[in-house]
Backbone bond lengths (Angstrom), bond angles and torsions (degrees), N, CA, C in turn:
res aa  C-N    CA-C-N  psi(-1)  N-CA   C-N-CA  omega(-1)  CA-C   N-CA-C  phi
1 X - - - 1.459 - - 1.523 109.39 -
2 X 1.546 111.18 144.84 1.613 99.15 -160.73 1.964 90.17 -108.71
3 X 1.295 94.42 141.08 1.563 112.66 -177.15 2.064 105.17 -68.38
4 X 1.012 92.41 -9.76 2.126 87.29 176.94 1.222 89.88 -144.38
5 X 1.406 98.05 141.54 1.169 112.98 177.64 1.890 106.47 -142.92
6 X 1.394 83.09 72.42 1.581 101.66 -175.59 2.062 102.27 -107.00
7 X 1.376 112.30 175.81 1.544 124.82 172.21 1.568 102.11 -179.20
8 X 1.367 102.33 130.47 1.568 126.29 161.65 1.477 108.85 -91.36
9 X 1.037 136.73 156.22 1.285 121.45 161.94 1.822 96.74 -154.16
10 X 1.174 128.04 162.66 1.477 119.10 147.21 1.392 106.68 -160.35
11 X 1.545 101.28 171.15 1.783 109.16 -173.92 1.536 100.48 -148.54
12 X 1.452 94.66 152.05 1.572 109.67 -171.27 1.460 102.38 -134.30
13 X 1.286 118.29 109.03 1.942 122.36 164.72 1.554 100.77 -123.09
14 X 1.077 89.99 168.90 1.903 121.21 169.62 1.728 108.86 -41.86
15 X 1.133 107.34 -3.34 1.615 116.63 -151.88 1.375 114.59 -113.78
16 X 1.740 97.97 -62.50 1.439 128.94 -174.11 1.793 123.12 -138.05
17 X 1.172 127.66 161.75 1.367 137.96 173.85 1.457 99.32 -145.47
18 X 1.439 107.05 119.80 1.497 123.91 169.83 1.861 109.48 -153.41
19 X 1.557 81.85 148.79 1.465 117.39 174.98 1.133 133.30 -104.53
20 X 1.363 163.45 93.30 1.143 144.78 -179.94 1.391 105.88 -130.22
21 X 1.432 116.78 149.74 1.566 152.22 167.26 1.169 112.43 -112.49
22 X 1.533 105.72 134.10 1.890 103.32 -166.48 1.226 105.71 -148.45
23 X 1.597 128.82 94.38 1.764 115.46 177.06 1.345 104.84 -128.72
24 X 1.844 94.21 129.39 1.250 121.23 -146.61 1.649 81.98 -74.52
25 X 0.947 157.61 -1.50 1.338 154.72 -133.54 1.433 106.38 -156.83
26 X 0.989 120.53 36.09 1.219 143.37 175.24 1.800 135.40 -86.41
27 X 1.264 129.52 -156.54 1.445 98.21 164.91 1.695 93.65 -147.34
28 X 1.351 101.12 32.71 1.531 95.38 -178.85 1.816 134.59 97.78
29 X 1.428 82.60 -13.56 1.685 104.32 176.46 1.890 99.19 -61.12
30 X 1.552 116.21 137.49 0.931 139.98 -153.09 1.837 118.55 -159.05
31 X 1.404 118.72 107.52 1.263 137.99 173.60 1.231 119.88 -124.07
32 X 1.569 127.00 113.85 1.205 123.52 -174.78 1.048 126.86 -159.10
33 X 1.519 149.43 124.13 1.261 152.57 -101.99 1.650 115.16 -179.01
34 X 1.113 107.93 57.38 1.837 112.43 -178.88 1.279 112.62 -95.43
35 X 1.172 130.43 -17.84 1.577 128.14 -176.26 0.950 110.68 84.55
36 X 1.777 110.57 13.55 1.867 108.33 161.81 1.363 106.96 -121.27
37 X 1.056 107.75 89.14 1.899 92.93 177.49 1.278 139.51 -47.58
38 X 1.362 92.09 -29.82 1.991 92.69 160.37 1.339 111.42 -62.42
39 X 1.243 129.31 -53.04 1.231 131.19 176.12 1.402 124.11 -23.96
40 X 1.455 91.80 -51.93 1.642 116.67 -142.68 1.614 87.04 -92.67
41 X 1.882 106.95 -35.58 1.801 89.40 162.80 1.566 121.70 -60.87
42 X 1.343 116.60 -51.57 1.522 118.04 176.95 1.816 118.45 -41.29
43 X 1.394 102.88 -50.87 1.636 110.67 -166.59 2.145 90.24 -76.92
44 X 1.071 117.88 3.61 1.099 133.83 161.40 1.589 108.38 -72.90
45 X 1.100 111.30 -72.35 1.522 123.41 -159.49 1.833 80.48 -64.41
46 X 1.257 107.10 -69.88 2.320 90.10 -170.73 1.204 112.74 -4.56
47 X 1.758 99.49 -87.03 1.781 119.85 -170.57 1.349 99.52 -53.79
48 X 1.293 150.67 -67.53 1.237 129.86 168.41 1.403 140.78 -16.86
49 X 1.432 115.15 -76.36 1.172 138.32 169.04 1.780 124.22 -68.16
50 X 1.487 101.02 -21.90 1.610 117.85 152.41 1.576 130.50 -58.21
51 X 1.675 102.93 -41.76 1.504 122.00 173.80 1.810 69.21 84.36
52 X 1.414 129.85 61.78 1.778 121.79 142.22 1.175 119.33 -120.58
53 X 1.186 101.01 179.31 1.725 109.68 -160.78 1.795 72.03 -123.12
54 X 1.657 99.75 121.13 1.452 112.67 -168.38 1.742 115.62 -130.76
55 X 1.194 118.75 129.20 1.231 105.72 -168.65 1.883 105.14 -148.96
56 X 1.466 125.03 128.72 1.149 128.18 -168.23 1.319 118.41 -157.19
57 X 1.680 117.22 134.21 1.330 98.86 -173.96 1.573 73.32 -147.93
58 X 1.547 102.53 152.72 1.779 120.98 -166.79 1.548 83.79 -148.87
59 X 1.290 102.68 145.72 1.095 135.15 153.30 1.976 117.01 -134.66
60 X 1.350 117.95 107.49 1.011 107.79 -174.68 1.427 103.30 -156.90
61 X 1.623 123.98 164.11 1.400 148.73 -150.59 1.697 99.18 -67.14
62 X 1.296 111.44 44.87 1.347 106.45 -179.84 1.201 131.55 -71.84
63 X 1.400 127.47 -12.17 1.626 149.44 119.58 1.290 106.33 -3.90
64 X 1.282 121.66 -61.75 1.319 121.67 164.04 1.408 146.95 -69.46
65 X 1.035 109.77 -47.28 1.847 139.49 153.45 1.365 106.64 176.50
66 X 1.295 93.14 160.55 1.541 113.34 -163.67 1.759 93.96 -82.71
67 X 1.212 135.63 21.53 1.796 116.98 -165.45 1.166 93.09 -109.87
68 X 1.372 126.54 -25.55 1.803 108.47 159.04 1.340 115.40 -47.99
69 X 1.469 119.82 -65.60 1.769 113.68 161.70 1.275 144.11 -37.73
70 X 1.445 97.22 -30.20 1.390 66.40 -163.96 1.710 85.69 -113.94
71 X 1.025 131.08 10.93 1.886 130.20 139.76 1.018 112.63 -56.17
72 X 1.284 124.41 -81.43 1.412 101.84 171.91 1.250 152.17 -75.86
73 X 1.392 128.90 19.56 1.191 134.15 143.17 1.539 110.18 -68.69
74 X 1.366 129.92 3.79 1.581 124.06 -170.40 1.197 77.26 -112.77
75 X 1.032 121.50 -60.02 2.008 98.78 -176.75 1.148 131.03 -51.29
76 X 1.493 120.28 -25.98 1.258 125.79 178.71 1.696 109.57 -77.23
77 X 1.517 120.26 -29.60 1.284 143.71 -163.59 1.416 94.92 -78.01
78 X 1.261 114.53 -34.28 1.898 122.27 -169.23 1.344 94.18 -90.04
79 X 1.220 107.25 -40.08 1.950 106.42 -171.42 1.520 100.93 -73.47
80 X 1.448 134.95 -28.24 1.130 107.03 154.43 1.006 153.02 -126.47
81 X 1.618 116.26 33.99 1.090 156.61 144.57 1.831 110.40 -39.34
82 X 1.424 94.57 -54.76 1.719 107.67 -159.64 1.847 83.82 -94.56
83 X 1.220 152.71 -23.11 1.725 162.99 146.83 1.599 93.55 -21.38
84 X 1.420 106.77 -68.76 1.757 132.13 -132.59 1.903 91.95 -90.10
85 X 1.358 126.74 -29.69 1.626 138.68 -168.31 1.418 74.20 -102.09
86 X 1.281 166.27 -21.05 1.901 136.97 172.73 1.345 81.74 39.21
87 X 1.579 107.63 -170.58 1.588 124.33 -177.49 1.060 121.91 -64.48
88 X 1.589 130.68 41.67 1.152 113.89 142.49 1.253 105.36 72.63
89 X 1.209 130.64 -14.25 1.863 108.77 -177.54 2.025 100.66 -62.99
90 X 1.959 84.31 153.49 1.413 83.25 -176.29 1.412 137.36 97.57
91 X 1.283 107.64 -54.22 1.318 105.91 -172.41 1.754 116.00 -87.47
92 X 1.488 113.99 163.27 0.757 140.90 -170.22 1.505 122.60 -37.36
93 X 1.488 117.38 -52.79 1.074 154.77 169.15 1.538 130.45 89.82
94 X 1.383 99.94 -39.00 2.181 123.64 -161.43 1.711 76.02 -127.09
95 X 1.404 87.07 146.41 1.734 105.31 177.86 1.691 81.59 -167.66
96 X 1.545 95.83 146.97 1.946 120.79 162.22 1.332 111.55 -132.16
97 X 1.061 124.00 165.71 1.504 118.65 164.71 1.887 96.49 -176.66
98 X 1.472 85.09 146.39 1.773 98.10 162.48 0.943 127.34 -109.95
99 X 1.522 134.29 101.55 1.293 118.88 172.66 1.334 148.24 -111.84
100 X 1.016 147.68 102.11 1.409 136.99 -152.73 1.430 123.60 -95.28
101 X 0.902 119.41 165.33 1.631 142.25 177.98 1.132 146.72 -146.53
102 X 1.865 103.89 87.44 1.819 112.29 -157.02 1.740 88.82 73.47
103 X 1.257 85.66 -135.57 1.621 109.51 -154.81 2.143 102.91 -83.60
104 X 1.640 115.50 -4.35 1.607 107.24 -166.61 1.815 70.06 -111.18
105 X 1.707 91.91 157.80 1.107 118.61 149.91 1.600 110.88 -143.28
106 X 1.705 112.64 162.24 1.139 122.32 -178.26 1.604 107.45 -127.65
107 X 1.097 126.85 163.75 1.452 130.30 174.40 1.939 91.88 -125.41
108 X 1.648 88.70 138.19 1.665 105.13 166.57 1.460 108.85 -124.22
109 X 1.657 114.99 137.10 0.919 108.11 178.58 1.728 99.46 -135.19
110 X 1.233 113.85 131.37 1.795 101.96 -172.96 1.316 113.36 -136.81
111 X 1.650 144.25 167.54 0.833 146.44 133.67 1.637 113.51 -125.37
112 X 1.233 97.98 147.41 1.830 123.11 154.77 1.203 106.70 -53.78
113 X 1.546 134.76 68.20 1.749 102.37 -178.28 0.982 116.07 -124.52
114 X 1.841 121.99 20.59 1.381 120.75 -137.90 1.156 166.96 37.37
115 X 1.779 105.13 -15.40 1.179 132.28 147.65 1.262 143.15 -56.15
116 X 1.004 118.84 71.07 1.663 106.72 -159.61 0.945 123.27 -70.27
117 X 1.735 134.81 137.09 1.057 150.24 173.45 1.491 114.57 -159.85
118 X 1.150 118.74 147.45 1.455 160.07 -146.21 1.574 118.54 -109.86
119 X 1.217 149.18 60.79 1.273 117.78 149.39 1.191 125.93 -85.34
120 X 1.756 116.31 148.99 1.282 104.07 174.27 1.352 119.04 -158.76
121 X 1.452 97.58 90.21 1.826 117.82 177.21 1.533 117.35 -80.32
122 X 1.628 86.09 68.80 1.579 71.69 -177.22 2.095 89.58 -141.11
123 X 1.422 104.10 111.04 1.407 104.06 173.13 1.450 118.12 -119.46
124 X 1.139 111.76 128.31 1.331 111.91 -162.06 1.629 112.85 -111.83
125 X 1.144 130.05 144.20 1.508 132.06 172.71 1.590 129.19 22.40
126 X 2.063 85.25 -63.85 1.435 109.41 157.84 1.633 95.85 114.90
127 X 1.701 122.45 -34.78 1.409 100.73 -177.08 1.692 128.27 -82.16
128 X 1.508 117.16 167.07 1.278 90.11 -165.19 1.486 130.72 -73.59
129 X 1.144 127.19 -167.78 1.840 115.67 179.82 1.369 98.01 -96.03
130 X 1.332 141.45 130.39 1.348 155.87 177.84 1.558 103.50 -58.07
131 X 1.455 109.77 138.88 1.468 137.21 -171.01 0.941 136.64 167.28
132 X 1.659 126.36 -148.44 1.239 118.33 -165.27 1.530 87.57 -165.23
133 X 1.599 112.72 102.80 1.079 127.75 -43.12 1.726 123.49 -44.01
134 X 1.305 111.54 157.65 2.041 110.45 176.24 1.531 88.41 -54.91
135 X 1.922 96.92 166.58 0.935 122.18 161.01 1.269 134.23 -105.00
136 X 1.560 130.41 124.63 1.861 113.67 -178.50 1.687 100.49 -92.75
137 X 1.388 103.75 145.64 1.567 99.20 -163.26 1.217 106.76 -110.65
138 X 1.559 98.21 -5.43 1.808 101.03 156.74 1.483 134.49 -70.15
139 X 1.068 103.19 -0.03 1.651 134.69 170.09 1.451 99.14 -62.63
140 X 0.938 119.30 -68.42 1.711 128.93 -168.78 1.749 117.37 -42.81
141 X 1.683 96.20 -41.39 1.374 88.54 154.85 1.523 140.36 -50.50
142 X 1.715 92.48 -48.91 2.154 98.30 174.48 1.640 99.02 -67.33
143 X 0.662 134.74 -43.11 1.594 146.63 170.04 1.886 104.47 -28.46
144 X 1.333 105.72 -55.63 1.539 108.94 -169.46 1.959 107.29 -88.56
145 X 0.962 93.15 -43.73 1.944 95.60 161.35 0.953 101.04 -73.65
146 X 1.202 154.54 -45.83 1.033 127.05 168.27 1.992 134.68 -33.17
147 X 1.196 76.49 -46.93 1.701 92.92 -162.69 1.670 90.33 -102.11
148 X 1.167 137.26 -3.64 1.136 111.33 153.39 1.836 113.56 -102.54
149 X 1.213 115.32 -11.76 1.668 93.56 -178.21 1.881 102.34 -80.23
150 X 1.406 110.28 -7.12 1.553 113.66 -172.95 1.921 94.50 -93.95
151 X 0.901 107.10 -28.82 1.874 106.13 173.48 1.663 105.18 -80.84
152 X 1.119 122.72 -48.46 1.072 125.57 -159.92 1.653 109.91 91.89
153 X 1.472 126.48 55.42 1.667 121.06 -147.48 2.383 79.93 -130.87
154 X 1.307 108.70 120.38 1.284 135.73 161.49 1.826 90.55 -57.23
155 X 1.599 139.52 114.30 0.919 102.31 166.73 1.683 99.00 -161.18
156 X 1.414 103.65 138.87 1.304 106.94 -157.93 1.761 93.94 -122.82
157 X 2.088 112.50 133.92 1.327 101.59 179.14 1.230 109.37 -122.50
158 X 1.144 152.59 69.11 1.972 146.67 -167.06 1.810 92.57 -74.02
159 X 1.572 90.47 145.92 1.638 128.29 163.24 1.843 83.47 -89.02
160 X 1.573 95.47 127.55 1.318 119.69 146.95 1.194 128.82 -88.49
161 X 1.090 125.84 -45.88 1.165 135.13 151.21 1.777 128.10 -153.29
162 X 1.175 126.14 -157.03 1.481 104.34 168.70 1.197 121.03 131.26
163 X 1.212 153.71 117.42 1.495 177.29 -75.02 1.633 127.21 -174.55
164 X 1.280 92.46 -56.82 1.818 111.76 -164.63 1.673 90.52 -104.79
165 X 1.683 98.60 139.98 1.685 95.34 -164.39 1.384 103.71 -93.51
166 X 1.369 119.73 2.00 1.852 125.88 -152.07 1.934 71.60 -126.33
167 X 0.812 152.46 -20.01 1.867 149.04 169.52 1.934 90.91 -84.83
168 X 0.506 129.69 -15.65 1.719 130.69 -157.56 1.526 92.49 -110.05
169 X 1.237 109.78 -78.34 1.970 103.60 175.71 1.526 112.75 -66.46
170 X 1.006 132.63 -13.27 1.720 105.99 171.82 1.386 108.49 -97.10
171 X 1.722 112.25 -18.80 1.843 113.59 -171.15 2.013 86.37 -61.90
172 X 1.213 106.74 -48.11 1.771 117.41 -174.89 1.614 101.24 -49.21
173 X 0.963 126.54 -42.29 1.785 138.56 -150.50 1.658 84.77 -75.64
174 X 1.310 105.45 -58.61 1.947 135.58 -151.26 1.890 77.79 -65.29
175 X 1.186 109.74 -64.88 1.470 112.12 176.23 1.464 127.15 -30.42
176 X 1.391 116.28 -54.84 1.516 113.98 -174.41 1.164 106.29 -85.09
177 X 1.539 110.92 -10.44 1.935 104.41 -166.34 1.251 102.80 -80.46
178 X 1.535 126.21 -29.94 1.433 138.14 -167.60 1.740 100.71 -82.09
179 X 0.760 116.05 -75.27 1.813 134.08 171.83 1.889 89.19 -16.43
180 X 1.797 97.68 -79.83 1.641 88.66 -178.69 1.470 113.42 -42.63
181 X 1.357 111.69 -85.88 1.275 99.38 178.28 1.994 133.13 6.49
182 X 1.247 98.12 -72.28 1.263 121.79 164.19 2.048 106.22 -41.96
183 X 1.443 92.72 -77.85 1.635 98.52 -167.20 1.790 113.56 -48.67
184 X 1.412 104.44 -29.78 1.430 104.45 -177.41 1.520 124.09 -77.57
185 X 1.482 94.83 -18.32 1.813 106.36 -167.20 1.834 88.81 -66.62
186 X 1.424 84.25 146.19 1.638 121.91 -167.53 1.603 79.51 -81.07
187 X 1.594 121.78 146.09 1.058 126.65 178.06 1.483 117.09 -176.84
188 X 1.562 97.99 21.97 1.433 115.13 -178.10 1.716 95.43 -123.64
189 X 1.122 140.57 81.68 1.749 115.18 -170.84 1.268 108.67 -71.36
190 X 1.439 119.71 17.77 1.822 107.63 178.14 1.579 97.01 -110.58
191 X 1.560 115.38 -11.92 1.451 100.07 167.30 1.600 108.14 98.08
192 X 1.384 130.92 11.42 1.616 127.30 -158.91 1.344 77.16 -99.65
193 X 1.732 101.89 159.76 1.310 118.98 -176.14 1.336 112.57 -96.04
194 X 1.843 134.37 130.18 1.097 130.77 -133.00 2.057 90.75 -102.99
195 X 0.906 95.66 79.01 1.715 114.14 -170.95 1.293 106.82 -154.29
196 X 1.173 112.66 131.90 2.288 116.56 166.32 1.777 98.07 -73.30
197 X 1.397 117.88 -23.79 1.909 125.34 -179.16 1.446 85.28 -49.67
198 X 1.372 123.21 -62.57 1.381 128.40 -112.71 1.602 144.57 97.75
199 X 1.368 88.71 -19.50 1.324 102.86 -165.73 1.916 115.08 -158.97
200 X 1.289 98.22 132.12 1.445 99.18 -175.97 1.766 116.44 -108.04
């Protein structure tokens, strides 16, 4: 079992330039800078509500739309997400949680399994979240496939219920950050990998 469980990673296209630092072992400290402030609140709530030490800076064609950004910052987020978990000995693996906000709630349901997959029942209002620039909150979906086919993260998100579309995407955000949290905690102290494979 490896004693840090930190990852840098970054990527540079025609599109976008991003950075991120990610230690799962962290205490929640959080810096982040995409030129979407909703965003940058949500990728807020993760490292927060994750208990990570979170760090991100994007520069990308947001002049154009923000779905170059905020895709690939989920790939980079999965790339070092799945960096920072090495093999997995130890940890937890399956995490759920419900969380709500005001009047929306979301259900998270996740595994570590390397497999990546995606559900995502979560439809919201549909208009965008007010800003500078607005936000489309259908984004959040490429955002979460994203970052799980680059983690390798089993991960399923349902709307329970819910009204307000900015209560609906962060109760979801608040959702996976807690779940991880959960799935990553070390809870094996001999370190075996929580698979009959061996290996995840």
């Amino acid at each position: 079992m490896t004693t840090t469980r930190r990852a840098t990673r970054s990527r540079v296209t025609k599109e976008t330039s991003i950075s991120i630092s990610l230690d799962l072992d962290g205490s929640g400290t959080v810096e982040v800078a995409t030129g979407l402030p909703f965003f940058d609140h949500m990728l807020g709530q993760i490292g927060k509500h994750g208990g990570f030490d979170l760090t991100v800076s994007a520069d990308g064609d947001i002049e154009i739309d923000a779905h170059h950004t905020v895709e690939d910052t989920g790939i980079l987020l999965g790339a070092a997400l799945k960096e920072a978990l090495g093999d997995k000995a130890g940890v937890r693996r399956f995490a759920s949680i419900r969380v709500p906000l005001d009047e929306a709630a979301v259900d998270c349901i996740l595994d570590l399994s390397g497999r990546p997959f995606l559900v995502y029942d979560i439809d919201p209002p549909g208009q965008k979240i007010l800003g500078d620039p607005p936000f489309d909150p259908q984004l959040m979906e490429e955002f979460w496939r994203a970052v799980a086919d680059a983690a390798g993260l089993t991960l399923h998100l349902s709307l329970i219920r819910g009204k307000n579309t900015h209560h609906i995407i962060e109760a979801s955000c608040k959702a996976v950050a807690r779940a991880l949290r959960d799935a990553v905690r070390i809870d094996d102290p001999g370190g075996s990998v929580p698979s009959t494979k061996g290996t995840l």
